[in-house]
Each structure stands twice: as structure tokens, then as C-alpha cells.
C-alpha positions, -999 to +999 in steps of 0.1 A: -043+394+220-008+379+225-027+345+234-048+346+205-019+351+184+003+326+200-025+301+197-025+313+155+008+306+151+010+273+170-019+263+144+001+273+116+033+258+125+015+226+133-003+227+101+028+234+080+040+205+096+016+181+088+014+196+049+053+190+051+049+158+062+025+148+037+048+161+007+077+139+024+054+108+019+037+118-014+079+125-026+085+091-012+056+069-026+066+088-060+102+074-056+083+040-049+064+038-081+095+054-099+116+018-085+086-005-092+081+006-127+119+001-137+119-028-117+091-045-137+103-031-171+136-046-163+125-081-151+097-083-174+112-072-205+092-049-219+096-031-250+090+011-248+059-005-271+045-027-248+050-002-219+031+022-236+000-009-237+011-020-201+013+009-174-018+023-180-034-007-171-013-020-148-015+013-131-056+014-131-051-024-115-027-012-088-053+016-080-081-006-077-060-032-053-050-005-036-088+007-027-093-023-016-065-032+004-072+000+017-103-007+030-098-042+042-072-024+064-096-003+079-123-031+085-095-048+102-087-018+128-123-013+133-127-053+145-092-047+165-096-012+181-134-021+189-138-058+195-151-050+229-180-024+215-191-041+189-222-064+192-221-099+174-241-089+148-216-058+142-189-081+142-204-108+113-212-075+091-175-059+094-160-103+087-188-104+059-171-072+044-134-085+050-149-117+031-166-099+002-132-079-002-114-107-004-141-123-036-136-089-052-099-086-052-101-124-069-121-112-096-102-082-098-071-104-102-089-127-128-099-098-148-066-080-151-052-114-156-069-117-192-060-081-199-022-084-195-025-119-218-039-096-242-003-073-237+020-092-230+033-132-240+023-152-213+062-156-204+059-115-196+024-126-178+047-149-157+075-127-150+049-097-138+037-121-111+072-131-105+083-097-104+051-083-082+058-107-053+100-102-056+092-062-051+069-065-023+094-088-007+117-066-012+094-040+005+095-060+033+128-069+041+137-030+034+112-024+061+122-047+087+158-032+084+148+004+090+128-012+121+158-029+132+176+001+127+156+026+148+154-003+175+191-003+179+191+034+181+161+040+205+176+003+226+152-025+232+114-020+231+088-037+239+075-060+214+035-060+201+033-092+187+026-082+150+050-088+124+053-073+089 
């Protein structure tokens, strides 16, 4: 009984843990969105009017980019965690996939495009792209410094090659 039990609770601690987890990252990717959005509304200039027009669909474009960033990602570990397994023809299907991804997330582009000219002045149109790429920069560098932070705390590593 007391190894039964033992084995309960170490399921429920580790599951408590991993819901924890999950509302740490859910808290943080709020706090994300929260930055981006007054971050944009700043740089772009929007009125509270055109904001009402704007986020909801620049929010349904973000989720749709998302999904398929999302997926590209996954095609990609697939070819890297399985290069040696998978036969040729395995391999064109999962590039074929990365390709048609890539064609969907143009259109996708192209078809929000003519929706925010419909919004916004094409000077606010201008600034959004402006302001897109500036934030995910910003992203970036924020990333590589909390890297290079927990590299000088844990001392050299090795490196893998990849960069962000």
C-alpha cells in the first residue's frame, strides 16, 4: 500500500508541476501579447477607433501564422530527428509540405495585407511591418541575453551549432 501510494503522489506532484509550468508560460505569452499590442498601438499610431477595426484582425492573422509556423516547426524536427529513417520518398513529401507552407503563409500575407489597407492609411500599413519585424528583433536579442546569461552562470557549454 505505501508503494502504491508513494507512486500516487509522485504522479501528482509531477503533474502539478507540469500544470504549474504551463500557467508560467501561458502568464508569460499573455505578458507577450500585452507588450506587442502597446508596442504596435504606440509605433503605429492607432486611434482607440482604429484599434477597435485592427486587433481583431490582426489577432485572427497572428493565429493563422502562428499555425503555420507551428507546423513548419514540426516538419523541420521530423526531417532533423529522423533523417536517417526516413526513405527518399518520405523525405520529398515532409520538403513538399515545408514548401507548400511556405506558398500558404505568402498568400496569407497577401491577403491580410489588403485587409489592413482597408484599416489603416498605408503609412499605418508601413509602420505595422516596421513595427512587426522591430518586436521580433527585439525578441531576439532579449533571448540571446537570457542565453548569455544562464551561460555565464552554468560556465562554458558546449555549443550546437544553431543560432536564434
Amino acid at each position: 500500500m505505501t508503494r502504491l501510494t508513494t507512486i500516487l503522489l509522485f504522479f501528482l506532484f509531477t503533474h502539478s508541476l507540469v500544470a504549474q509550468g504551463d500557467r508560467e508560460k501561458d502568464k508569460r505569452i499573455e505578458q507577450l501579447k500585452a507588450q506587442k499590442a502597446a508596442f504596435f498601438t504606440e509605433k503605429i499610431g492607432l486611434s482607440s477607433a482604429d484599434a477597435q477595426h485592427f486587433w481583431p484582425v490582426y489577432n485572427e492573422f497572428s493565429a493563422q501564422k502562428d499555425s503555420l509556423n507551428h507546423l513548419r516547426w514540426r516538419i523541420r524536427k521530423d526531417l532533423q530527428h529522423n533523417m536517417d529513417e526516413l526513405s527518399q520518398s518520405e523525405k520529398t513529401k515532409l520538403m513538399n509540405q515545408q514548401m507548400d507552407i511556405k506558398w500558404k503563409e505568402a498568400e496569407l500575407d497577401r491577403h491580410y495585407h489588403q485587409k489592413f489597407i482597408k484599416i489603416l492609411s498605408i503609412d499605418q500599413v508601413i509602420k505595422l511591418y516596421e513595427a512587426e519585424h522591430e518586436f521580433k528583433m527585439r525578441i531576439i536579442r532579449q533571448i540571446r541575453e537570457i542565453k548569455a546569461e544562464a551561460n555565464q552562470k552554468s560556465g562554458p557549454s558546449e555549443e550546437t551549432g544553431l543560432t536564434s
